[in-house]
N, C-alpha and C positions, 0 to 999 in steps of 0.2 A: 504494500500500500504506500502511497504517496503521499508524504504529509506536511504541511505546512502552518509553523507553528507563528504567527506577529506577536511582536514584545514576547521573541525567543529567547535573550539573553537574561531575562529573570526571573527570580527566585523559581517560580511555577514553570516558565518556558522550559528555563534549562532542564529541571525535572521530568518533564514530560518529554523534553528531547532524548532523553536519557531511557524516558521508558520504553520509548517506541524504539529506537535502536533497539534495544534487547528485546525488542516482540520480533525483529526483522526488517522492520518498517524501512525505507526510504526517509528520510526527515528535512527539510530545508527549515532553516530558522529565519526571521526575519527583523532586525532592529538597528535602530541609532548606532550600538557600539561597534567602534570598526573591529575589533576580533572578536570570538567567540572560543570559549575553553576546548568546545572540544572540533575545532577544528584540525582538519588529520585523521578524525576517525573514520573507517569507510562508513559508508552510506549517510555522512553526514554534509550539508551544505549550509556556506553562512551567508546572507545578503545584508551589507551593510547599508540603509537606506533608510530616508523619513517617510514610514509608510503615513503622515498627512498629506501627501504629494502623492500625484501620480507616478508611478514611473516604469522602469525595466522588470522590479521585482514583481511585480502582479502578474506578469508572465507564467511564475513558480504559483501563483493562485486557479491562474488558469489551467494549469496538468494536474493541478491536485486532485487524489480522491475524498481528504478530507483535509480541512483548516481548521486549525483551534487557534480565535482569535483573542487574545492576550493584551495586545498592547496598550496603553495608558501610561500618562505620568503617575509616579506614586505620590499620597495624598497627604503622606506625613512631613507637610514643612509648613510655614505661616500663610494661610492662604490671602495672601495677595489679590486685586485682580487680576494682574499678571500670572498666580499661579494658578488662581480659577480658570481663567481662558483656555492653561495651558491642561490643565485637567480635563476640561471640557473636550478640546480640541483636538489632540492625540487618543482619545476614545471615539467620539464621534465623527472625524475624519476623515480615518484609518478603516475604521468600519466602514464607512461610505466606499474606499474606496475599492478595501476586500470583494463586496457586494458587486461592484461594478464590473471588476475583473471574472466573477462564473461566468462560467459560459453556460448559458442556456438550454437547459433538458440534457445536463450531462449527470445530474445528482450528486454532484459534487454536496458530502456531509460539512456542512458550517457549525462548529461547536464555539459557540461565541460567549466571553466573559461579561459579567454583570457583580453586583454583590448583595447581600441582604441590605444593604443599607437603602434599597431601593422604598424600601417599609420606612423609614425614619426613625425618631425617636416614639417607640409605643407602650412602655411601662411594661404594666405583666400579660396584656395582650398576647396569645399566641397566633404565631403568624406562621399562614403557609400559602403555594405557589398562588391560592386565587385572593389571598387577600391585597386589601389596594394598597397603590402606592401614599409614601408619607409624600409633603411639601415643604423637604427643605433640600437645601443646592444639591446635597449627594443623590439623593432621591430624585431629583431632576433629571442629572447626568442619568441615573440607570436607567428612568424611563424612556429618555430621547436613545440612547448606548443602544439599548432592547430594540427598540422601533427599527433603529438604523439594519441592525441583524435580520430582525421579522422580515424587511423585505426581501430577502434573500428568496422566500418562500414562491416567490414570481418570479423564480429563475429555475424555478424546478425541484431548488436543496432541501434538505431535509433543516432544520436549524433547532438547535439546542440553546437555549439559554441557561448557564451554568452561573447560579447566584451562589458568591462565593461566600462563607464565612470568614473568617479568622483562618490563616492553612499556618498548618504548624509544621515543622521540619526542620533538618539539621542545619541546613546550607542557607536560612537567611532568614527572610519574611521578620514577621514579629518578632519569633524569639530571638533574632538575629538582633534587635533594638536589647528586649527585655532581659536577656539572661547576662549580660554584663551590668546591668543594674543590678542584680539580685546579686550575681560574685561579687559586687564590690561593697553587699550590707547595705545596699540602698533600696530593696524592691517593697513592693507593698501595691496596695488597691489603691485607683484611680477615685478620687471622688469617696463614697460613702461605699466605693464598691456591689450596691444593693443594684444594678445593670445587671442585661442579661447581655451573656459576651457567647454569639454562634461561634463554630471552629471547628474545623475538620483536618484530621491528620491528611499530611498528602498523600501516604499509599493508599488513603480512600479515596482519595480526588482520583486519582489514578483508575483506580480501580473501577470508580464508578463510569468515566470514560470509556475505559474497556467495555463495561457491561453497555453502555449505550452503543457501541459499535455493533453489539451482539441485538439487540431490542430495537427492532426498527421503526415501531409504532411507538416510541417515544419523540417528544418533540414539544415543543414552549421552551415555558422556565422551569428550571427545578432547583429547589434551593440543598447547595451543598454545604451543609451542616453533618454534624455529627446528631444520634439521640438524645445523648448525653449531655440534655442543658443545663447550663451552669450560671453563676453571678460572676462578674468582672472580680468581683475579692475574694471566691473562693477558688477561682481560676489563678490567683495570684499567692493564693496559701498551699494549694497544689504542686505550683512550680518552684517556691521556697524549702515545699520538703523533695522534690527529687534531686536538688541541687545544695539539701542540705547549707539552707540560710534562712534566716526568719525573714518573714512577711510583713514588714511591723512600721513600714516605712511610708506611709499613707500620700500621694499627694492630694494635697486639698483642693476641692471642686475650683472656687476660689482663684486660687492660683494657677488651675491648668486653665481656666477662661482669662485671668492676665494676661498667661503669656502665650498663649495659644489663640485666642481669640476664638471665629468660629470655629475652626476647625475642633480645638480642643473640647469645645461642646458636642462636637460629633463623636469626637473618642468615648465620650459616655452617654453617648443615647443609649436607651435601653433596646434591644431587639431581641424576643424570643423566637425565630425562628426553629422549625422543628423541618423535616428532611421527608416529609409526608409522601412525594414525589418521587423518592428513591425507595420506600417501605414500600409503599402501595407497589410497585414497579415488580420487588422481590431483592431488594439489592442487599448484601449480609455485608455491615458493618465489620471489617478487624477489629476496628479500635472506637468502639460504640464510648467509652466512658476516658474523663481528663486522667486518672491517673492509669488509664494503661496506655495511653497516648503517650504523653510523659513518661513514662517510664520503658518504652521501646526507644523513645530518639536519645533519653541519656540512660539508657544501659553501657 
């Protein structure tokens, strides 16, 4: 199979690049950085390019059998309107332009990213694929990000919308921020901690991809969560005991909205997302609960 992954070079890309090589796959990655780690491996190819532009690379869109579409700035820096634009921009543009590159009644599979945040901030509400979107900026991007993908559906594709939680893993993402807070006796719960924090190990992510390769009558959103919901400070009392450090280090709501501004309010919206979409489907969890999660990536 032919695959083609945008916004290959992170945290998720390169994982997924990685998996698919070892299933056999063919794999082209596709982003900003001019090299790529595993470049040299057989069956791997790296396109260095700004998929918000047209260009060469869309060609690798066009042979594909399927695309798992990634790309985005990441959300963790002061959001600016400069960095909103740029948030907005490399989600929605890039997807515009993936879209544009199918080729028509080929069934090229479009496995396109989104995140729970498309839900907002909703307390102890539980949230799943049909519930509506919230209205604030992140929830904005997912539901324009989504729409751009959906029309894929007029070109024949099949289109997955993969609303991501929290993806935990060795090689970067969140804990990639958080577990150097915690070595260094500084970690603790965000706020009052009393937030629900989705998150899914990425051999689920993985995994679950596979299984949708295999389940053809799949297709929308599905939100990739674990079952295993949790509060943002018991998520952070969990990862204080795998890594053997107390949890005790609170930042104050307060102060993440000082110096965070919006953004930092998004850090602690509440979203209970539950994985309804994947259960219903038949899909078996590895790592359904936080501390087995945790305690496979630091075994």
């Amino acid at each position: 199979m032919k695959v083609v992954i945008t916004g290959g070079s992170g945290f998720v890309g390169s994982f997924l690049a990685r998996h698919f090589l070892a299933r056999g796959d063919r794999v082209t990655g596709v982003g900003r950085s001019l090299e790529h780690r595993l470049n040299g491996q057989e069956g791997f190819t790296w396109i260095s390019a700004d998929t918000t532009r047209g260009g060469a690379w869309q060609e690798s869109v066009a042979r594909a059998d399927l695309v798992v579409n990634l790309a985005g700035k990441n959300i963790l820096s002061p959001w600016t309107q400069a960095v909103k634009a740029e948030i907005y921009n490399s989600r929605i543009l890039t997807t515009e332009n993936v879209v544009a590159a199918l080729v028509s009644g080929k069934g090229t599979r479009l496995f396109s990213a989104s995140a729970l945040g498309v839900y907002g901030d909703r307390g102890e509400e539980i949230l799943t694929e049909n519930s509506p979107s919230g209205d604030d900026f992140l929830a904005g991007v997912c539901v324009d990000w989504e729409a751009r993908a959906s029309a894929a559906v007029e070109k024949g594709s099949r289109v997955v919308i993969m609303r991501f939680g929290v993806v935990l893993g060795r090689q970067g993402g969140a804990l990639g921020k958080m577990v150097p807070m915690f070595k260094a006796y500084m970690g603790g719960p965000l706020g009052d901690g009393n937030h629900w924090l989705p998150w899914i190990h990425i051999a689920d992510l993985a995994g679950a991809v596979d299984f949708f390769l295999e389940e053809e009558g799949i297709h929308g959103p599905v939100n990739f969560c674990s079952p295993g919901s949790i509060r943002q400070g018991e998520f952070a009392s969990a990862l204080g005991r795998v890594l053997h450090r107390p949890a005790v280090m609170p930042a104050p709501a307060w102060v993440v909205r000082m110096m965070m501004g919006e953004m930092g309010r998004a850090l602690m919206a509440s979203t209970k997302g539950i994985p309804e979409g994947l259960e219903t489907a038949g899909f078996e969890f590895r790592f359904p609960t936080i501390q087995g999660a945790l305690g496979d990536l630091f075994a």
